[in-house]
Residue, then its C-alpha position, 0 to 999 in steps of 0.5 A: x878263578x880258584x876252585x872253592x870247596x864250600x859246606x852247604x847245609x840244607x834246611x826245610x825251612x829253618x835255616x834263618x833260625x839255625x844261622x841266628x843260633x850259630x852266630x849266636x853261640x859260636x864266636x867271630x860268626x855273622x851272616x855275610x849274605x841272605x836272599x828269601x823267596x819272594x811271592x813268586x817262589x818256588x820257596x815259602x814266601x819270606x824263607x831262605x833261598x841262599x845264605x852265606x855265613x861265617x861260622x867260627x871263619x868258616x863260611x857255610x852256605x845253606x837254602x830252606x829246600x822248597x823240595x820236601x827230601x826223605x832225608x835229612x842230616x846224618x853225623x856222618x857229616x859235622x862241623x869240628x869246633x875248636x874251643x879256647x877255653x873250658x866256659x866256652x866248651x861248656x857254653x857251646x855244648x850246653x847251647x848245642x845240646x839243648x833240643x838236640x841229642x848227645x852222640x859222645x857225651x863230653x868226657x875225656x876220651x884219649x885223643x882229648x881231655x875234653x871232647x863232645x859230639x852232638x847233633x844240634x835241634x836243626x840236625x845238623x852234627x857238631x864235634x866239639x872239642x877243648x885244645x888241640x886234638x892228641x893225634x898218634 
Protein backbone atom coordinates (compact mmCIF):
# COMPACT_ATOMS: atom_id res chain seq x y z
CA UNK A 1 0.00 0.00 0.00
CA UNK A 2 1.56 3.65 -1.01
CA UNK A 3 1.62 6.61 1.71
CA UNK A 4 -1.21 9.03 0.96
CA UNK A 5 -1.10 12.50 1.76
CA UNK A 6 -4.69 13.82 1.47
CA UNK A 7 -6.17 17.42 2.51
CA UNK A 8 -8.83 17.33 4.82
CA UNK A 9 -11.18 20.18 5.83
CA UNK A 10 -13.20 20.07 8.80
CA UNK A 11 -16.58 21.83 9.00
CA UNK A 12 -19.07 22.32 12.00
CA UNK A 13 -21.78 21.64 10.04
CA UNK A 14 -21.81 22.61 6.41
CA UNK A 15 -19.67 20.60 4.90
CA UNK A 16 -22.32 19.34 2.00
CA UNK A 17 -22.78 22.86 1.38
CA UNK A 18 -19.34 23.73 0.71
CA UNK A 19 -18.91 20.50 -1.49
CA UNK A 20 -21.85 21.51 -3.67
CA UNK A 21 -20.48 24.92 -3.98
CA UNK A 22 -16.96 23.82 -4.77
CA UNK A 23 -18.06 21.18 -7.38
CA UNK A 24 -20.40 23.88 -8.59
CA UNK A 25 -17.78 26.45 -9.29
CA UNK A 26 -14.54 24.66 -9.75
CA UNK A 27 -14.41 22.76 -13.13
CA UNK A 28 -13.67 18.59 -13.55
CA UNK A 29 -14.98 18.60 -9.69
CA UNK A 30 -17.79 15.90 -8.04
CA UNK A 31 -18.27 14.39 -4.81
CA UNK A 32 -16.77 10.82 -5.28
CA UNK A 33 -17.99 9.62 -1.82
CA UNK A 34 -20.26 10.82 1.37
CA UNK A 35 -21.55 9.08 4.81
CA UNK A 36 -23.96 10.97 7.12
CA UNK A 37 -24.50 10.50 10.69
CA UNK A 38 -27.45 8.40 11.43
CA UNK A 39 -29.84 8.50 14.58
CA UNK A 40 -27.10 7.02 16.49
CA UNK A 41 -24.75 9.74 15.98
CA UNK A 42 -22.35 10.84 17.68
CA UNK A 43 -22.83 13.70 14.59
CA UNK A 44 -26.22 15.64 13.81
CA UNK A 45 -28.54 13.34 12.14
CA UNK A 46 -28.35 13.71 8.41
CA UNK A 47 -24.66 15.65 8.63
CA UNK A 48 -21.73 14.63 7.03
CA UNK A 49 -19.68 12.02 8.80
CA UNK A 50 -16.92 11.36 5.76
CA UNK A 51 -16.73 12.66 2.26
CA UNK A 52 -14.09 12.46 -0.44
CA UNK A 53 -14.30 15.03 -3.38
CA UNK A 54 -12.49 15.82 -6.19
CA UNK A 55 -11.82 19.42 -6.39
CA UNK A 56 -10.12 20.50 -9.80
CA UNK A 57 -8.53 16.53 -9.41
CA UNK A 58 -7.55 17.12 -6.29
CA UNK A 59 -9.39 14.91 -3.68
CA UNK A 60 -10.01 16.42 -0.46
CA UNK A 61 -11.58 14.64 2.32
CA UNK A 62 -13.68 16.61 4.95
CA UNK A 63 -16.42 15.75 8.16
CA UNK A 64 -19.10 18.12 9.72
CA UNK A 65 -17.17 17.67 13.58
CA UNK A 66 -19.73 16.56 15.99
CA UNK A 67 -16.92 18.25 18.27
CA UNK A 68 -17.58 22.03 18.52
CA UNK A 69 -13.45 23.53 18.37
CA UNK A 70 -12.44 26.97 19.21
CA UNK A 71 -10.69 27.35 15.93
CA UNK A 72 -11.43 27.20 12.78
CA UNK A 73 -9.98 27.79 9.35
CA UNK A 74 -6.67 29.84 9.04
CA UNK A 75 -4.91 31.08 5.28
CA UNK A 76 -2.22 29.75 6.47
CA UNK A 77 -3.60 26.71 4.75
CA UNK A 78 -5.44 27.39 1.08
CA UNK A 79 -6.13 25.73 -1.92
CA UNK A 80 -4.16 26.91 -5.07
CA UNK A 81 -6.38 27.15 -8.33
CA UNK A 82 -4.76 27.42 -11.60
CA UNK A 83 -7.25 29.12 -13.79
CA UNK A 84 -7.40 28.70 -17.78
CA UNK A 85 -8.54 31.41 -18.94
CA UNK A 86 -9.34 35.36 -17.84
CA UNK A 87 -13.80 34.37 -17.44
CA UNK A 88 -13.03 31.38 -15.51
CA UNK A 89 -10.59 33.65 -13.20
CA UNK A 90 -13.11 36.08 -12.78
CA UNK A 91 -15.90 33.37 -12.36
CA UNK A 92 -14.19 31.53 -9.82
CA UNK A 93 -13.32 34.58 -7.74
CA UNK A 94 -16.57 36.26 -8.09
CA UNK A 95 -18.22 33.02 -6.83
CA UNK A 96 -15.49 32.59 -4.09
CA UNK A 97 -15.72 35.91 -2.78
CA UNK A 98 -19.13 36.53 -2.36
CA UNK A 99 -20.05 35.99 1.41
CA UNK A 100 -16.30 35.43 1.87
CA UNK A 101 -13.52 37.93 2.34
CA UNK A 102 -10.61 39.26 0.03
CA UNK A 103 -7.14 38.74 1.46
CA UNK A 104 -5.08 40.17 -1.76
CA UNK A 105 -7.55 41.49 -4.15
CA UNK A 106 -7.21 40.39 -7.93
CA UNK A 107 -4.36 42.53 -9.35
CA UNK A 108 -1.24 41.79 -11.04
CA UNK A 109 1.37 41.62 -8.61
CA UNK A 110 4.89 40.67 -10.06
CA UNK A 111 4.98 36.58 -9.70
CA UNK A 112 1.46 36.92 -11.94
CA UNK A 113 -0.50 39.16 -14.20
CA UNK A 114 -3.37 38.02 -12.37
CA UNK A 115 -3.76 36.77 -9.02
CA UNK A 116 -6.38 36.80 -5.95
CA UNK A 117 -6.31 35.20 -2.48
CA UNK A 118 -9.68 35.14 -0.65
CA UNK A 119 -11.30 33.17 2.02
CA UNK A 120 -14.53 31.56 0.95
CA UNK A 121 -18.11 31.81 3.12
CA UNK A 122 -17.23 28.37 4.83
CA UNK A 123 -13.60 29.95 5.81
CA UNK A 124 -11.88 27.96 4.10
CA UNK A 125 -8.62 30.11 2.12
CA UNK A 126 -8.40 30.00 -2.05
CA UNK A 127 -5.22 31.19 -4.12
CA UNK A 128 -6.35 32.00 -7.29
CA UNK A 129 -4.28 32.58 -9.93
CA UNK A 130 -4.66 33.04 -14.26
CA UNK A 131 -1.61 30.94 -15.96
CA UNK A 132 1.34 29.85 -14.88
CA UNK A 133 3.19 31.39 -11.57
CA UNK A 134 6.60 33.72 -12.63
CA UNK A 135 8.91 32.00 -9.94
CA UNK A 136 12.70 33.57 -9.89
Amino acid sequence: MQTLVTPFLMFQGRAEEALNFYCQIIPDSRIIELQRYGTEGPGKEGSVKMARTSIGGLEVMCIDSPVEHAFTFTPSFSLFVTCRSEQEFEAIVAAIGKGGGVLMPPDNYGFSRRFAWLNDRFGVSWQLNLGQLELK
